[in-house]
N, C-alpha and C positions, 0 to 999 in steps of 0.2 A: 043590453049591449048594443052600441050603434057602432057603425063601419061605414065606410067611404069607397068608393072606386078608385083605381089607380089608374092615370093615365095612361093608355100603350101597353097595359100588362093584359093579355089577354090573348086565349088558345083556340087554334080554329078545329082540330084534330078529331074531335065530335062527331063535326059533320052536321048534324041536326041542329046545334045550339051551341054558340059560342060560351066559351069557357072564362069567365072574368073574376079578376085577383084583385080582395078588396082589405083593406088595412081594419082593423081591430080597435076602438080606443078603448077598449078593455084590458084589465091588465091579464095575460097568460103566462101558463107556464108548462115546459113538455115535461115534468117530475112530479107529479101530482101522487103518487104511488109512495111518494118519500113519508109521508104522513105519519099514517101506522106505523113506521119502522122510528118516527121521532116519539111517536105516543109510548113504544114500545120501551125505549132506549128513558122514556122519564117514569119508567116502572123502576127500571133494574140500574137508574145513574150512572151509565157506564160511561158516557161522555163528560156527565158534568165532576165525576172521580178521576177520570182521566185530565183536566183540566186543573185540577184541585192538588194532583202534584207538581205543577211547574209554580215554580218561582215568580212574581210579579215585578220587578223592581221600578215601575210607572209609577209616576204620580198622578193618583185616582181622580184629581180632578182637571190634570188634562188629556184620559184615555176616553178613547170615542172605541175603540173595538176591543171588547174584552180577551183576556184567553181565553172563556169560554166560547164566545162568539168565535172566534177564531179556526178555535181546534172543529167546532162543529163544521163550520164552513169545509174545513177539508176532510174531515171523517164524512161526513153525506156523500160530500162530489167525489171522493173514492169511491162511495157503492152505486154512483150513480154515474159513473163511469168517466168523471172527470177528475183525471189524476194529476192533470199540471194547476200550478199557481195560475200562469196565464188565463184558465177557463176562467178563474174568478172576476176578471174584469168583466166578464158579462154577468155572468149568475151575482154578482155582486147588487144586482137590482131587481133579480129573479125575487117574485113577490113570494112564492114557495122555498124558499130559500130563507127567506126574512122570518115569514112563520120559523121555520127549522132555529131560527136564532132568538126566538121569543120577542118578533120585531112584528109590528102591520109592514099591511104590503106597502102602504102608501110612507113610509117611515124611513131613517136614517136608512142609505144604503152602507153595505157590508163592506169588508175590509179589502182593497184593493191587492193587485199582486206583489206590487211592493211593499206594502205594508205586511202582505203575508209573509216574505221572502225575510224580511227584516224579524216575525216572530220567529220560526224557524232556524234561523242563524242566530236569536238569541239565548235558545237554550244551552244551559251547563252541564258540568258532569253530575252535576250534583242535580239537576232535574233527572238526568237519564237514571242513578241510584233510583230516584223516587218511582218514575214508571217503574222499575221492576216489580219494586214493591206493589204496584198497584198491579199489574197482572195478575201475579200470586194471590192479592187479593181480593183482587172481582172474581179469580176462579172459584178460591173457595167458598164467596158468596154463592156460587152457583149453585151448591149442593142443597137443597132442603136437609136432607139426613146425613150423616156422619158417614161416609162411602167404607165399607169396607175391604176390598181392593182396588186398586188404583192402578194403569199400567201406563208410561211415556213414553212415548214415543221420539227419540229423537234423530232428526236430519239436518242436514245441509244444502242448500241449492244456489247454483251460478245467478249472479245478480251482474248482467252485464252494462259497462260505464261504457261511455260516448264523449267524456269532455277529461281535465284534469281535476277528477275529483280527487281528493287528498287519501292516499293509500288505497288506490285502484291498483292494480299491478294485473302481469300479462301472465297467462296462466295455458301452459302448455296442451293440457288435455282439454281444455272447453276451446281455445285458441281464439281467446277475447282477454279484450282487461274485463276487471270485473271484482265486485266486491263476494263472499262467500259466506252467507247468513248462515247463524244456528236457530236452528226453531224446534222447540219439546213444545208437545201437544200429549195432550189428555186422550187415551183411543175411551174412553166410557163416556165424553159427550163431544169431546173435537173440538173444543177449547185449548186454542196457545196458552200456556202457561209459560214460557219462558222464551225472550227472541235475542238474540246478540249478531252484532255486524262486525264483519271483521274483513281485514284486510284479503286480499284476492287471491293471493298463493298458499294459504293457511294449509294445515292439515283439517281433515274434516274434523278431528276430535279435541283440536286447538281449546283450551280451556272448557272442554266438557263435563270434567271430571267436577271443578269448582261451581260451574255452574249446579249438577247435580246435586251438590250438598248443600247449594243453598234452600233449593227447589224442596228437597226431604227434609232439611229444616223445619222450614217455613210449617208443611204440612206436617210434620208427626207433631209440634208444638201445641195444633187444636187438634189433630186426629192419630192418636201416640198409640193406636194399636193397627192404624190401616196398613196392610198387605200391599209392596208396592213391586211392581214389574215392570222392567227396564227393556225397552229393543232396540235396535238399530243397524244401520247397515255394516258392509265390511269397514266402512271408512270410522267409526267408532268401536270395532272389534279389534281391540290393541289390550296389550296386558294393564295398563294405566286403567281402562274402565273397567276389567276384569276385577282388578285390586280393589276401588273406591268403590264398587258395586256389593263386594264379600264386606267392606267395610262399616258399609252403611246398611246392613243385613236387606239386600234387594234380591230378589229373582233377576236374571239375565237372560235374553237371549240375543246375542249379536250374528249377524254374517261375516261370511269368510270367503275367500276367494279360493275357489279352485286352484289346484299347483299339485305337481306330479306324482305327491307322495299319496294324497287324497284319492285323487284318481285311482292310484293302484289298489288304494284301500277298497275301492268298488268296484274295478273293474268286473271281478267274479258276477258283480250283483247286476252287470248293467248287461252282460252276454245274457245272461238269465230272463231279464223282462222285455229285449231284443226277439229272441228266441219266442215268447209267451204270446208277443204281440205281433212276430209273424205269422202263428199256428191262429188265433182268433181274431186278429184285428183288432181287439179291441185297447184300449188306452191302456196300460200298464206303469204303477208306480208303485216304488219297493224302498225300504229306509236302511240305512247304517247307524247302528248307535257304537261309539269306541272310545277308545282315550286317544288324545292326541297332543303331539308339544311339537311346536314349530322351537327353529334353534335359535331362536333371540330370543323366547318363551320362560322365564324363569323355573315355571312347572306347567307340569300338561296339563290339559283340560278337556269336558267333555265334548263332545261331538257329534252333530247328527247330522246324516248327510241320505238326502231325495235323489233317488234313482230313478227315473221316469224316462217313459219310451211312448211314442204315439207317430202321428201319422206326419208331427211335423220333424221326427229324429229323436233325439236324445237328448235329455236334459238333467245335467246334476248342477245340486247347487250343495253348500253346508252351511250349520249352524254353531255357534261354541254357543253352552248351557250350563246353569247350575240349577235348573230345575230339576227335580222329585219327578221320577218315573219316565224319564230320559231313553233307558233301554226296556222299559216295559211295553210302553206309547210312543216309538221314537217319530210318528204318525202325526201324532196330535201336537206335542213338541213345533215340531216345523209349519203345522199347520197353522197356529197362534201365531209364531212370528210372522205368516203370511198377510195376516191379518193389518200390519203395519202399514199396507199397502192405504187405508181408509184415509189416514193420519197422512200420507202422501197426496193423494187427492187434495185436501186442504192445504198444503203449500203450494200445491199447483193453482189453486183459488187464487192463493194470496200471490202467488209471482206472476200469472198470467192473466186471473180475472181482475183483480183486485191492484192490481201494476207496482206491484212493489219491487219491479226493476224497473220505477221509474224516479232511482235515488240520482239527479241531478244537480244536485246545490253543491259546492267546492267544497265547503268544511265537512269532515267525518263527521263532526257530531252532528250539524244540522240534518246528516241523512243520516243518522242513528235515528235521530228523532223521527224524521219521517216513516221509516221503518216500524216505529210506536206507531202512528196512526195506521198505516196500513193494517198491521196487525188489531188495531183496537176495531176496523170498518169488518174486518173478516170475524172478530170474535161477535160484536154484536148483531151479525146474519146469520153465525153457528145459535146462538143464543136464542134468536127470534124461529127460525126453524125448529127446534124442539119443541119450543114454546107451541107452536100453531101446526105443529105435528099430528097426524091422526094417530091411533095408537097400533101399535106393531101389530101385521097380522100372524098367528102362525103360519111356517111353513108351509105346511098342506094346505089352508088358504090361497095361496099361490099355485099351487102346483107343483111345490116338491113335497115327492113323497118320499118317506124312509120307516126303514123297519117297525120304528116304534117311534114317536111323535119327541120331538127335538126342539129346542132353542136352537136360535137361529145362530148363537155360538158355538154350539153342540156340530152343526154341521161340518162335515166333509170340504174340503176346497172348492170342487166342482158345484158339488152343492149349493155351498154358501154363495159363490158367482152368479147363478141359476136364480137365488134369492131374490142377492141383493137387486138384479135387475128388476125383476118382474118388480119388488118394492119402486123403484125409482117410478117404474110406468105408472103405479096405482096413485101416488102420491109425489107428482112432479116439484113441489113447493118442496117439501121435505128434506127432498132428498137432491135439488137442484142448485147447482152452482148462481153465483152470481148474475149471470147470465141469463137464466130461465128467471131469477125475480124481476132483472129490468123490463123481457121481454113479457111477461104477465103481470107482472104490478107496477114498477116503477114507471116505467114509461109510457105516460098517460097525459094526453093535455084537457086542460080544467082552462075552465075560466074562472079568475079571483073576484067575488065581491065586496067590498068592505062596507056594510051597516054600522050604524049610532050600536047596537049590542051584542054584534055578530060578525064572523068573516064566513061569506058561504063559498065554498071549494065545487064548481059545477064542472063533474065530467059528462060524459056523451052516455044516454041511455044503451046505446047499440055496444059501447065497447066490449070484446069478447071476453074479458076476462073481468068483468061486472063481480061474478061471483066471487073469485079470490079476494076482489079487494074487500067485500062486504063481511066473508068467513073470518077474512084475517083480525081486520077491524073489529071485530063482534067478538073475539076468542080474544082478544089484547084487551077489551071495555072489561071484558067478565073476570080478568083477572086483577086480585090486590096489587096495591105497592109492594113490589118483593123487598125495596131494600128503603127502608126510612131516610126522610131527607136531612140533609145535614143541619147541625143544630149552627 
């Protein structure tokens, strides 16, 4: 590598020895950590499958950037934390970049902003049809074995607009414009299986129902005996999911909002653990199991509702259920729906790490489609995290102990919280948003060489996260091609 001094750039602040800033003609790049996660991503196809359903209607011999080139460019610089078109005018020459596109570095650069802005606004509805299918797809490539229960998780969350994006609308309770995504995730590997964009004042459960029988479709077709379980918040606890859920013979548990009658129905129970937790101090939580029918209800249903008292007041929440052993366990019951919270975390990835509120392009469908890559940048780091996972310790490994030795599903709320942290400490990769990979893997600057039979990628011996990149690298070599290449 040779380098040159820069005239004029230079720091006195030392004191001892002046500090001088000298230019590079080697080629660098600060994303060198992207590697493995491209290595990883041409195990399992999940980029070049995601590509493989858009439409092409270019003629082949005048396209200089493929879709696949393309869609790669912006699935990477999502997880590498560049979520506008604009970054590409530079990373468009980023020689780690080019690898990532199956280019040298020294090779054609990558597709500019406008040219990206132009792929994105070209897609149709009948592309966005096909990602679905690819979702549903790739998930259930994920399984090695034929899963025997399955449980979805699904939500909704504020996608807030800043320009006249097409059915932005102004939405009283978030008090933004703003688009309102549906997102069903997998809670058994945290895999999105299903995303839809929708206008901004929607109800939360705005075509949830359809979406759900596509989704059980899909899967009882190759998996026609798996056990499937449905959650989600008050905003899909409406009799419509109630109905389609008995329909499609699913387990349920949605939330419900507190309202007066509820209340009354606990009160007795919440003097009671009020009472319990000023005699001991110690945290107190007690359940309701009943029948219930609100009056727009067609028939009632069951009900479980957490009475808890502790040092920070009182807290009730309910649950509507069609699950088996409801008022035996009405404990466990609520504690599985709390569980939903995991499947939450991961939309928090995808809207805050991952910036899929950053749907900026005018047409709906252009940011439907974006909303595909964000989701497809988030599924292939749930993916790769499993993948390079160490394997789960038992509880008491950690430090919780309980009566008789437990699955870490088996645990109590408190419990399983207690767990899941100490897990995040032992295995920060694992269990670490997008956030902790940039900061221990992805962002790393290399120097690029290009040899006559080789590209060598040279990072700094010192760098503190040496090991991760070498584990990860070494656990993605040792593993086959999971998913054969297209014929």
């Amino acid at each position: 590598m040779s380098s040159h001094a820069v005239d004029g750039l230079a720091f006195d602040f030392l004191g001892s020895k002046p500090i001088e800033l000298e230019l590079s003609t080697s080629p660098l790049t600060s994303d060198a950590g992207l590697l493995p996660i491209r290595q990883f991503d041409e195990r399992i196809r999940l980029t070049e499958q995601f590509a493989d359903a858009l439409d092409d209607p270019r003629l082949a011999r005048s396209t200089v950037q493929s879709r696949l080139v393309m869609a790669r460019q912006r699935i990477f610089g999502i997880i590498a934390d560049y979520e506008d078109q604009n970054d590409h005018d530079t990373l468009r020459t980023d020689p780690v970049f080019k690898l990532l596109a199956v280019r040298e570095p020294n090779g054609t650069d990558l597709a500019s902003q406008p040219t990206l802005s132009r792929f994105e606004n070209s897609i149709s509805i009948e592309d966005l049809w096909r990602l679905r299918d690819y979702l549903i797809d790739t998930f259930i490539q994920s399984f090695s074995e034929p899963p025997t229960h399955l449980t979805i998780d699904m939500d909704a969350f504020d996608d807030p607009t800043h320009g006249r994006q097409q059915l932005t609308m102004f939405h009283g309770y978030y008090e933004q414009h703003q688009y309102l995504p549906i997102v069903m995730t997998c809670a058994e590997n945290d895999a999105v299986m299903l995303v839809g964009l929708r206008h901004g004042t929607c109800h939360a459960s705005l075509g949830a129902d359809d979406d759900l029988r596509f989704i059980v479709m899909r899967l009882r077709a190759i998996w026609p005996d798996v056990q499937i379980t449905v959650r989600g918040d008050s905003g899909f606890g409406v009799p419509m999911m109630y109905e389609v859920c008995r329909e499609l013979n699913l387990w349920f548990t949605f939330g419900i909002g507190m309202n007066p009658r509820l209340k009354a129905r606990s009160d007795e129970l919440l003097a009671k653990v009020q009472k319990q937790f000023e005699e001991t101090g110690a945290p107190q939580r007690e359940f309701v199991a009943a029948e219930y029918q609100a009056e727009s209800w067609p028939e009632s249903q069951r009900i479980v509702i957490k009475v808890e008292y502790n040092e920070q007041g009182s807290n009730r929440r309910a649950v509507v259920t069609n699950r088996d052993g409801w008022k035996v366990l009405p404990g466990a019951i609520y504690d599985d729906y709390a569980l939903r919270g995991e499947s939450e975390n991961r939309n928090k990835e995808l809207k805050c790490e991952l910036k899929a509120d950053r749907l900026s392009d005018h047409r709906f469908m252009a940011n439907f489609f974006r909303l595909y890559l964000h989701v497809t940048a988030l599924n292939l780091m749930v993916r790769l995290r499993r993948a390079t996972a160490s394997p789960e310790p038992a509880p008491s490994d950690l430090g919780v102990h309980t009566s008789q030795e437990l699955a870490s599903e088996s645990l109590d709320e408190p419990q399983r919280k207690t767990f899941f942290n100490r897990r995040r400490e032992r295995d920060a990769m694992a269990e670490g948003f997008a956030c902790t990979w940039r900061t221990r893997l992805i962002k790393v600057a290399a120097e690029i060489v290009v040899r006559a039979r080789r590209v060598i990628v040279r990072v700094s011996s010192s760098w503190p996260h040496l090991g991760e990149l070498k584990r990860i690298t070494e656990i993605i070599s040792r593993n086959p091609v999971l998913i054969p290449p297209a014929d």
